[in-house]
Rosetta silent file (secondary structure, phi, psi, omega in degrees, C-alpha in Angstrom):
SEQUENCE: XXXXXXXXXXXXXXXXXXXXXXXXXXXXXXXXXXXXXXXXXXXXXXXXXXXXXXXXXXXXXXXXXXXXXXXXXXXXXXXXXXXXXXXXXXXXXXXXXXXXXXXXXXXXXXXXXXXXXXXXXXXXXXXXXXXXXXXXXXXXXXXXXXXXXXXXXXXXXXXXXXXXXXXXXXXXXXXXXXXXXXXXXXXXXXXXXXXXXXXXXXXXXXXXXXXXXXXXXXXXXXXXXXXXXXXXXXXXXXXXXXXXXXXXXXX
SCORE:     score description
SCORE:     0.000 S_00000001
   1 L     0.000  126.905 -178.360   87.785  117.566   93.217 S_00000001
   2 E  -107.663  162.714  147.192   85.716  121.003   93.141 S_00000001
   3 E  -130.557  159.087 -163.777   86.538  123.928   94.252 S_00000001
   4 L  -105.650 -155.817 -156.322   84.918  125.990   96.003 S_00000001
   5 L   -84.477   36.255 -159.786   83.911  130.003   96.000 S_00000001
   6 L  -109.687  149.888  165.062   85.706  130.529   99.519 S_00000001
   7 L   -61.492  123.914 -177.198   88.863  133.062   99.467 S_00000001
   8 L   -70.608    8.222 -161.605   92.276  131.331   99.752 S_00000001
   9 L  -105.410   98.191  159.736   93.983  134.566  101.948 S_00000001
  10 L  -124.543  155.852 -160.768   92.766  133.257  104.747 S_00000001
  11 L   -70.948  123.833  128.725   94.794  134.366  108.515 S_00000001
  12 L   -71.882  136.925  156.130   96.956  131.634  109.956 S_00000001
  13 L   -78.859  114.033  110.852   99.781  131.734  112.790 S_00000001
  14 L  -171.434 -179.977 -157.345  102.175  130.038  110.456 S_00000001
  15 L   -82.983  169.821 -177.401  104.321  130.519  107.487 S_00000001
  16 E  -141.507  159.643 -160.681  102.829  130.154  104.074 S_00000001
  17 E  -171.428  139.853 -175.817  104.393  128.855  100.541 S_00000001
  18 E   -57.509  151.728  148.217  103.572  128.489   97.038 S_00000001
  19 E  -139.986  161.552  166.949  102.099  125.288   95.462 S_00000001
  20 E  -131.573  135.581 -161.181  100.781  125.181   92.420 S_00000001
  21 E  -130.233  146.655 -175.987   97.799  122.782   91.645 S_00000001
  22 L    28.604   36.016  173.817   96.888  121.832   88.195 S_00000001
  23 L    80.226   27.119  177.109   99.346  124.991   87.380 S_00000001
  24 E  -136.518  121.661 -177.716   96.891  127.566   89.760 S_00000001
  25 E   -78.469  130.153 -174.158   99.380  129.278   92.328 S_00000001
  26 E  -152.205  143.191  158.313   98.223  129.031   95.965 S_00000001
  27 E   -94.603  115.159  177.485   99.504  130.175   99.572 S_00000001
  28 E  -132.247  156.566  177.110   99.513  127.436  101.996 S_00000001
  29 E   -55.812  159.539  173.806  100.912  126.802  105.671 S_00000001
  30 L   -70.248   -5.084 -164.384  104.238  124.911  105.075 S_00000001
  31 L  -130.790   40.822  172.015  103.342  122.123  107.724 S_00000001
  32 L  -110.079  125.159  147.941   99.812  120.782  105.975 S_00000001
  33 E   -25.774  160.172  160.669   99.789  117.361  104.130 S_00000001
  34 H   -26.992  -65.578 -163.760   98.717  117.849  100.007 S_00000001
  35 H   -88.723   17.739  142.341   95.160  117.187  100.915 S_00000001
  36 H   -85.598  -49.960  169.435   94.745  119.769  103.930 S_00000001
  37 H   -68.219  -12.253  161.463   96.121  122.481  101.865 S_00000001
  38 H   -45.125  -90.049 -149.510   93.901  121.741   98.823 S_00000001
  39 H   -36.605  -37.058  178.037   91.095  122.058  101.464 S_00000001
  40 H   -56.502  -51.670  176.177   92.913  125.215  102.904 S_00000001
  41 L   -44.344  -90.818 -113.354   93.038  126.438   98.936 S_00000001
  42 L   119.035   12.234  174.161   89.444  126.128   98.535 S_00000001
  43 E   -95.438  148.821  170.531   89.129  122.836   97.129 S_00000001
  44 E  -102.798  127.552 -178.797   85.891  120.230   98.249 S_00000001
  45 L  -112.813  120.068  155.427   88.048  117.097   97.776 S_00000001
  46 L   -87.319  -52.603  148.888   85.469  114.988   96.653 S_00000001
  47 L   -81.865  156.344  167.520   87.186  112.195   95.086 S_00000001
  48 L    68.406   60.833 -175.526   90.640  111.032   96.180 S_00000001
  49 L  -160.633   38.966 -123.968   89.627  111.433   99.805 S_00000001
  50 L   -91.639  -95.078 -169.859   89.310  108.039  101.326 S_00000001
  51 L   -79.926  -42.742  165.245   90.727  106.968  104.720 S_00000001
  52 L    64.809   35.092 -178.702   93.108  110.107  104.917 S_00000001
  53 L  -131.622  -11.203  152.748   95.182  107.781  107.028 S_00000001
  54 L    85.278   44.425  148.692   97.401  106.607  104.057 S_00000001
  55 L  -110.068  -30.352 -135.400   95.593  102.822  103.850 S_00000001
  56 L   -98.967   11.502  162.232   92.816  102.935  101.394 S_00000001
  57 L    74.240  -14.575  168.791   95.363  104.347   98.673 S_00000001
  58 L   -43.942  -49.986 -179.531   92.801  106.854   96.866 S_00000001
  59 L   -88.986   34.260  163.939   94.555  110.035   97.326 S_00000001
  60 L   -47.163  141.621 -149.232   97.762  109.386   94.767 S_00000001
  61 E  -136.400  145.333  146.407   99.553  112.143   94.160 S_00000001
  62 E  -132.587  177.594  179.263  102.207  112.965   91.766 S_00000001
  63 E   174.037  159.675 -166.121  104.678  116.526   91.625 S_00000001
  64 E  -126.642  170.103  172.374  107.670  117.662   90.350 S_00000001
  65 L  -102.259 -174.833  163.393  109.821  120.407   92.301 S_00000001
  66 L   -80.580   -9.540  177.692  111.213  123.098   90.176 S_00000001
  67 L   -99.878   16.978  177.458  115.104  122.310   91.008 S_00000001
  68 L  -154.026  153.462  165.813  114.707  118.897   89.737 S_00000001
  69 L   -49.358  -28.726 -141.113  113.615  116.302   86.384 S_00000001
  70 L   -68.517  174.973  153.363  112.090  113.916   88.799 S_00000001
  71 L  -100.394  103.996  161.689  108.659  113.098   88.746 S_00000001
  72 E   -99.409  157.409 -179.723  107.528  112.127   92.973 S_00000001
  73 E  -119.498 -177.904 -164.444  104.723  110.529   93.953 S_00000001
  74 L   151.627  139.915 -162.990  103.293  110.410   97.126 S_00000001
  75 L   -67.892  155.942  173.013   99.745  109.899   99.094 S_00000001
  76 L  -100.809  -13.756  163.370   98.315  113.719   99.730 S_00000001
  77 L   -78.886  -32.051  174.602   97.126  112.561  102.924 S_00000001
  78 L   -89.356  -25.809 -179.420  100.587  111.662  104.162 S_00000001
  79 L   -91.821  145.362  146.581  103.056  114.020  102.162 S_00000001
  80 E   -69.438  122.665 -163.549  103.986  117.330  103.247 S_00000001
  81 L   -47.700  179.918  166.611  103.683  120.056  101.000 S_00000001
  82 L  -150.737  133.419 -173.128  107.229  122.299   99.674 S_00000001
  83 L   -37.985  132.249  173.758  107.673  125.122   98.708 S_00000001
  84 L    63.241   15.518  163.338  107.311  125.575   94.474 S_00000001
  85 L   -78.727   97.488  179.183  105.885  122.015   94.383 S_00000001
  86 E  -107.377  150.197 -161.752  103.450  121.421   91.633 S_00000001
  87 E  -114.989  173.180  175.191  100.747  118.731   91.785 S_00000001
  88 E  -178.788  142.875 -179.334   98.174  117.258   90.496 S_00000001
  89 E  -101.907  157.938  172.387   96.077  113.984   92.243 S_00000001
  90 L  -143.039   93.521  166.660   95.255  111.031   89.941 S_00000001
  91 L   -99.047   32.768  173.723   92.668  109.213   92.398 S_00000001
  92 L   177.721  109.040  169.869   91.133  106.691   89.876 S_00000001
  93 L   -91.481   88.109  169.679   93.893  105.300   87.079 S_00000001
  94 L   -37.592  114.190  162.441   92.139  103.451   83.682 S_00000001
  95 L  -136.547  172.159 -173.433   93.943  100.051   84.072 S_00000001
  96 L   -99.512  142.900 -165.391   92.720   97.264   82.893 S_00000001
  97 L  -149.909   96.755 -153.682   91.382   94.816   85.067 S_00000001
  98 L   -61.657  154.142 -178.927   90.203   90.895   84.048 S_00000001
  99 L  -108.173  133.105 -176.233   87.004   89.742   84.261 S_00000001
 100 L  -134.464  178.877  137.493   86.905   86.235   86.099 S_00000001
 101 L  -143.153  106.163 -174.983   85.193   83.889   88.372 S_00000001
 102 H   -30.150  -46.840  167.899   87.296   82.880   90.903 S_00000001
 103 H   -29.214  -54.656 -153.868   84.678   79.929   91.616 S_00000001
 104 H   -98.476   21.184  173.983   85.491   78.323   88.297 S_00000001
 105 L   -80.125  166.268  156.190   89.442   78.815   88.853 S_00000001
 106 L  -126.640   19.724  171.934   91.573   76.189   90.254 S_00000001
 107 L   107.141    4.649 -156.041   94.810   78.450   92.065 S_00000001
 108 L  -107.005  173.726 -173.952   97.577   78.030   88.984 S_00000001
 109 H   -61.618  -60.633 -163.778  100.316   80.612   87.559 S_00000001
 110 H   -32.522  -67.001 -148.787   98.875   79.650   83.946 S_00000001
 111 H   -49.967  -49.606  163.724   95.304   80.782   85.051 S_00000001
 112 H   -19.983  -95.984  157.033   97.154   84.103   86.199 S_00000001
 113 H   -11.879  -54.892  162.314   99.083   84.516   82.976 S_00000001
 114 H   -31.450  -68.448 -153.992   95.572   84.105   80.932 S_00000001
 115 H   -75.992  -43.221  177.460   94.418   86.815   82.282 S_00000001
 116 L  -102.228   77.236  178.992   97.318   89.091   82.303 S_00000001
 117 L  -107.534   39.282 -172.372   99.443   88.414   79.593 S_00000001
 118 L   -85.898  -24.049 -159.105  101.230   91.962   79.664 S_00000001
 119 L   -57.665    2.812 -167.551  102.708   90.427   82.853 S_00000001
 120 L  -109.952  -11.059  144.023  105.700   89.221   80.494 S_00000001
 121 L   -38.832  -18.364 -174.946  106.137   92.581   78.972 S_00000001
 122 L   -55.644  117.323  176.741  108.106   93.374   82.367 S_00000001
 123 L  -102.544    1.607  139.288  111.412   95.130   81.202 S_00000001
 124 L   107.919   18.296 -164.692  113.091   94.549   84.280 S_00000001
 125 L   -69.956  -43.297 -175.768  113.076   98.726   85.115 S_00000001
 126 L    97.007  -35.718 -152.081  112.160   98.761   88.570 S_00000001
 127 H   -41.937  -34.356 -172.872  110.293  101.923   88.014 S_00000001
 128 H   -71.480  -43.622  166.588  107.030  100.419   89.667 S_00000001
 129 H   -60.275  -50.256 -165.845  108.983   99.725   93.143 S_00000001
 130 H   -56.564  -32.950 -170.589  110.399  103.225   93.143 S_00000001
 131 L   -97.330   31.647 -178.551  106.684  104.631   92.621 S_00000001
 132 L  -118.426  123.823  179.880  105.436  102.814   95.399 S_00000001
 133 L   -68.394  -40.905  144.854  104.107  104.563   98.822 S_00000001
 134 L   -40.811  -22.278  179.975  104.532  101.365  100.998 S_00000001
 135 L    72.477   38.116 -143.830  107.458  100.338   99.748 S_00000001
 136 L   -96.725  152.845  168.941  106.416   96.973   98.487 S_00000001
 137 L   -90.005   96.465 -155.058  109.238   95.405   96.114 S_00000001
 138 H   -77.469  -41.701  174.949  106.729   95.477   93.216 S_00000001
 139 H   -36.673  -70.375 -168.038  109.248   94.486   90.106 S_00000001
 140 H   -27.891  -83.677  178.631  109.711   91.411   92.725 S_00000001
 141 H   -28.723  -59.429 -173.939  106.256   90.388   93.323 S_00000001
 142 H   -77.276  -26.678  164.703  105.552   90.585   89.369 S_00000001
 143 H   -43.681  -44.711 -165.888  108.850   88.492   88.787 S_00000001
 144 H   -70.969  -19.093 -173.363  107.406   85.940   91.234 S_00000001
 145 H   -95.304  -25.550  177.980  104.058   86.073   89.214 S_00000001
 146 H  -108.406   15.870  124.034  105.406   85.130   86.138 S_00000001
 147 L  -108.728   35.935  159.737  106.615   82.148   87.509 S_00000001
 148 L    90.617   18.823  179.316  103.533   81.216   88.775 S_00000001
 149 L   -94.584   98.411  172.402  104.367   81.381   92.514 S_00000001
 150 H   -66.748  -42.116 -170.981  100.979   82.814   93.633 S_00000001
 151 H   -76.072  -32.091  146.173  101.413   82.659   96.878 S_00000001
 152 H   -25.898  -60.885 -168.552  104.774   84.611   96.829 S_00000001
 153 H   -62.431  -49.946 -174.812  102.882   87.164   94.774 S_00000001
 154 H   -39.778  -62.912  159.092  100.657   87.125   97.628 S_00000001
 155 H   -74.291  -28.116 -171.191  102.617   87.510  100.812 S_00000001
 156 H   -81.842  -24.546 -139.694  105.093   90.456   99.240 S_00000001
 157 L  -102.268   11.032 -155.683  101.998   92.202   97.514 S_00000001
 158 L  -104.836   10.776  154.451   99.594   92.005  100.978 S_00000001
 159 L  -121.368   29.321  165.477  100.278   95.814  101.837 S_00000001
 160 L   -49.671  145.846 -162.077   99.362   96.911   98.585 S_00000001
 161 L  -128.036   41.800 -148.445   96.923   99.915   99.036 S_00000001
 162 L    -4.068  110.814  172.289   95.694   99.988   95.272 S_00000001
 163 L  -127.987  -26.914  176.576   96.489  103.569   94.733 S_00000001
 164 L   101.613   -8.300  177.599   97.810  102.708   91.474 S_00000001
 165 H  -110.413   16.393  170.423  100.827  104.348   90.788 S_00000001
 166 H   -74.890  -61.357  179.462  103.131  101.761   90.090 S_00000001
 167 H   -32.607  -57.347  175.151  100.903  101.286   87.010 S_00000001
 168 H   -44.078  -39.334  165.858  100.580  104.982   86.150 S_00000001
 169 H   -62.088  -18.563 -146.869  104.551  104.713   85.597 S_00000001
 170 L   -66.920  170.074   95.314  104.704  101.408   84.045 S_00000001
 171 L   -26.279  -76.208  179.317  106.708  101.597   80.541 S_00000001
 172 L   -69.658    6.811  166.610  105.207   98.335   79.831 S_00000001
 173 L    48.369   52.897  151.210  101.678   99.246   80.858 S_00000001
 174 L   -77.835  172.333  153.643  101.026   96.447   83.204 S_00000001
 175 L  -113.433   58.682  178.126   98.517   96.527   86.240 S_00000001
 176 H   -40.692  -66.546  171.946  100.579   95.194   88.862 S_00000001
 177 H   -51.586  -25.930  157.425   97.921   95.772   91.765 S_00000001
 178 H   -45.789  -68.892  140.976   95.651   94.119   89.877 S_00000001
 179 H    -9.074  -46.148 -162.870   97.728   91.508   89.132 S_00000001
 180 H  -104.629  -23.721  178.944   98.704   90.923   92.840 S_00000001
 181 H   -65.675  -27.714 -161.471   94.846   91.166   94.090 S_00000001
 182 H   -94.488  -22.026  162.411   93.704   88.142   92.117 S_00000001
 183 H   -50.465  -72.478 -173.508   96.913   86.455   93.401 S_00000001
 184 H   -44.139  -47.711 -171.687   95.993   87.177   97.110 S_00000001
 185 H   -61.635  -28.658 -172.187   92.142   85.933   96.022 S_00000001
 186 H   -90.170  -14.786 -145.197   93.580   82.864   94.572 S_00000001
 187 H  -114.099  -96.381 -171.881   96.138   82.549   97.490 S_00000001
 188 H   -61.670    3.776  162.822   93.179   82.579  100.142 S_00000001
 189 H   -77.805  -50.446 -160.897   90.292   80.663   97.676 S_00000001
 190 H   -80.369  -46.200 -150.000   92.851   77.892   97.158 S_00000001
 191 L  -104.637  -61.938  179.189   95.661   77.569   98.728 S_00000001
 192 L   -38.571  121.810  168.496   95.292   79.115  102.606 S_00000001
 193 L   -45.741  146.487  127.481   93.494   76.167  105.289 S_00000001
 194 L     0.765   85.744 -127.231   90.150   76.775  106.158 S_00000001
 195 L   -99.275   82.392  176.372   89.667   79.191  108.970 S_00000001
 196 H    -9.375  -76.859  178.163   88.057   76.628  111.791 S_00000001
 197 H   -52.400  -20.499  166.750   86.733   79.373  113.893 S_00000001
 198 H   -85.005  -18.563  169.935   85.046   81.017  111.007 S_00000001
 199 H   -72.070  -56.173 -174.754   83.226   78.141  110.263 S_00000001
 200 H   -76.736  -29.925  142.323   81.943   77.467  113.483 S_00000001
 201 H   -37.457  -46.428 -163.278   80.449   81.222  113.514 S_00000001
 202 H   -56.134  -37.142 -163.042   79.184   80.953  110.710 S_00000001
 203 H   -83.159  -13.956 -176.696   77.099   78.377  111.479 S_00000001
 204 H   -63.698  -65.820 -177.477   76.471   80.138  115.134 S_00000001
 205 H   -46.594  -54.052 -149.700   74.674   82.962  112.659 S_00000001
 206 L   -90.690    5.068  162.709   72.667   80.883  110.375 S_00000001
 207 L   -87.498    6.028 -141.241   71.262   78.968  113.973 S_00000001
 208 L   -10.311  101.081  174.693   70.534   82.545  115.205 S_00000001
 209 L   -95.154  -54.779 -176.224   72.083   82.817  118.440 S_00000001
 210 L   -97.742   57.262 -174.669   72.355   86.374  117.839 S_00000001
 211 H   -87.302  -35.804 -159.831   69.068   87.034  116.463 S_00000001
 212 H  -103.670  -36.250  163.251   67.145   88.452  120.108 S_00000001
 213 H   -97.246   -2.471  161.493   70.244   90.688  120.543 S_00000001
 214 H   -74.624  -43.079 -179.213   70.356   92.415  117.102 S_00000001
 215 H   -59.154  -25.530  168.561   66.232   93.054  117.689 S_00000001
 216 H   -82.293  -17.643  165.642   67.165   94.554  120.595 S_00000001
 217 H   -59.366  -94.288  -96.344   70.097   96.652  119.199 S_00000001
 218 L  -114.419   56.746  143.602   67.667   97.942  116.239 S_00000001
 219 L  -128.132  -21.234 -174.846   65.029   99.010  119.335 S_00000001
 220 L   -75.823  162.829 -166.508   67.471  101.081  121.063 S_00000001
 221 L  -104.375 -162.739 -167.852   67.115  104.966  119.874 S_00000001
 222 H   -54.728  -53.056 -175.723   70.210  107.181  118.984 S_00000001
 223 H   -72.517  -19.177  172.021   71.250  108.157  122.390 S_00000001
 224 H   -87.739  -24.285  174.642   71.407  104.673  123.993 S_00000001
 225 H   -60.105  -66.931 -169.354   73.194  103.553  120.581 S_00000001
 226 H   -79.154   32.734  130.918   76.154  106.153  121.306 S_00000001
 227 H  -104.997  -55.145  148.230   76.242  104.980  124.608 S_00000001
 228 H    12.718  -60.564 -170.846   76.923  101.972  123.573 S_00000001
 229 L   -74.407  -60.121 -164.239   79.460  103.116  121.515 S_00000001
 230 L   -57.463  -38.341 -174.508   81.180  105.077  123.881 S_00000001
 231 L   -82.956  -37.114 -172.075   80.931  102.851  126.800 S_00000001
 232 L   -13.451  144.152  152.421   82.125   99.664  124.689 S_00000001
 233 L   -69.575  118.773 -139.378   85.239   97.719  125.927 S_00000001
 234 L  -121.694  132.904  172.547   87.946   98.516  123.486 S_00000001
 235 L   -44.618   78.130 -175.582   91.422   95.916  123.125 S_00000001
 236 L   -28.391  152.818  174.856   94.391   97.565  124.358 S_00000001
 237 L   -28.131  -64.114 -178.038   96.886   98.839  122.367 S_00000001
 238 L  -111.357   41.286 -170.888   99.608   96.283  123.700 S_00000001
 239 L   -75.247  153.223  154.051   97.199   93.214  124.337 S_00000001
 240 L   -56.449  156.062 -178.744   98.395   89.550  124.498 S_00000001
 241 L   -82.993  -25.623  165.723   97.345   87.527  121.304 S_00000001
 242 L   -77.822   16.793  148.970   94.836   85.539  124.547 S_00000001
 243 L   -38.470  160.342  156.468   92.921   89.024  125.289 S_00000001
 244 L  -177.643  123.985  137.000   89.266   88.501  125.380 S_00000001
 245 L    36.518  149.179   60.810   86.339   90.818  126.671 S_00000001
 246 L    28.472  -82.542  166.500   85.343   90.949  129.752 S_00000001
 247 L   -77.209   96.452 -163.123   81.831   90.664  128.506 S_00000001
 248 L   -93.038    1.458 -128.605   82.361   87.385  126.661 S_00000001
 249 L   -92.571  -41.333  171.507   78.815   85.598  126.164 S_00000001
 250 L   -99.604   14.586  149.893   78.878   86.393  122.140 S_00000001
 251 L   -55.601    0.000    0.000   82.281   85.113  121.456 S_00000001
């Protein structure tokens, strides 16, 4: 995160309130997310600046208020700022993270366990659920890991965003998202059926049936591309799980 030479006093219709970032006092509107009032401050959010939609987990946040001990967390694309809140982003945590190859696995708790063998360090705190933006029951998920039920670990841990701050908290310095990604990889090398329909693409590609309409895609120039785009048929909102296309021919 840089920041840049621009003046923070800049004229707004709306009310404005202290924050203090890394300890540097700034006036921001009161009804801007973390990461629009950085940008309002004068920070180029370079890092920690992903989806800004509060999936891809990048923009982790922590702050304390001044009428309280606690330490909150929270995504800076999704929390609203408060008055007297001081922050500071941690978009990229040093955790430790095993080196495998899933190829030469076979799916078991042990294999797990190898790799991670902090997971049994788990003091039973909770601290990692509380410091979680999704609200995943994380404590759970790592109970569940160290008794080998991957695919447990799998299904509670599958809205995990990595962001990372159940770790940053741990007492016992695990890497629970880590931890739950090689479960989910191991859950869907091993254990999940075979996805029929993915198969029979695949094999669609490597006959190439859509080989004469990508050369014609890659011929069209900019302006026929973004018509394209624009014109496209898009899936309603509230489709049936049987939608399908209109234009159907490369299904």
């Amino acid at each position: 995160m840089a920041k840049s030479s621009e003046s923070t006093e800049k004229a707004v219709a709306a009310n404005l309130i202290p924050i203090y970032v890394m300890g540097e006092r700034f006036m921001v509107p009161e009804s801007l997310t973390i990461q629009k009032a950085l940008e309002y401050a004068g920070y180029q959010l370079i890092r920690g600046c992903g989806c800004r939609g509060g999936v891809c987990g990048a923009c982790a946040t922590v702050f304390r208020m001044p009428d309280s001990y606690r330490v909150e967390i929270g995504l800076a694309c999704q929390t609203v700022v408060r008055e007297n809140m001081h922050l500071t982003m941690i978009p990229f945590f040093p955790a430790n993270k095993a080196v495998y190859d899933i190829e030469e696995m076979t799916g078991t708790g042990s294999e797990v366990a190898a790799l991670y063998p902090e997971l049994f360090k788990c003091i039973g705190c909770n601290i990692c659920t509380q410091s979680c933006p999704m609200d995943i029951e994380v404590m759970h998920y790592m109970a569940k890991a160290i008794r080998g039920d991957i695919s447990a670990v799998a299904e509670a841990s599958f809205d995990c965003i990595m962001c990372g701050l159940c770790t940053a908290r741990c007492p016992a310095e695990q890497v629970q998202y880590n931890v739950a990604e090689l479960c989910r990889r191991l859950h869907a090398r091993y254990m999940l059926p075979s996805a029929k329909h993915l198969e029979e693409r695949v094999e669609e590609v490597s006959k190439g049936r859509y080989d004469k309409f990508l050369r014609d895609l890659k011929k069209k120039n900019e302006k026929q591309l973004r018509k394209l785009y624009t014109d496209r048929e898009m899936e309603p909102d509230l489709s049936e799980d049987s939608w399908t296309p209109e234009e159907s021919k490369f299904l």
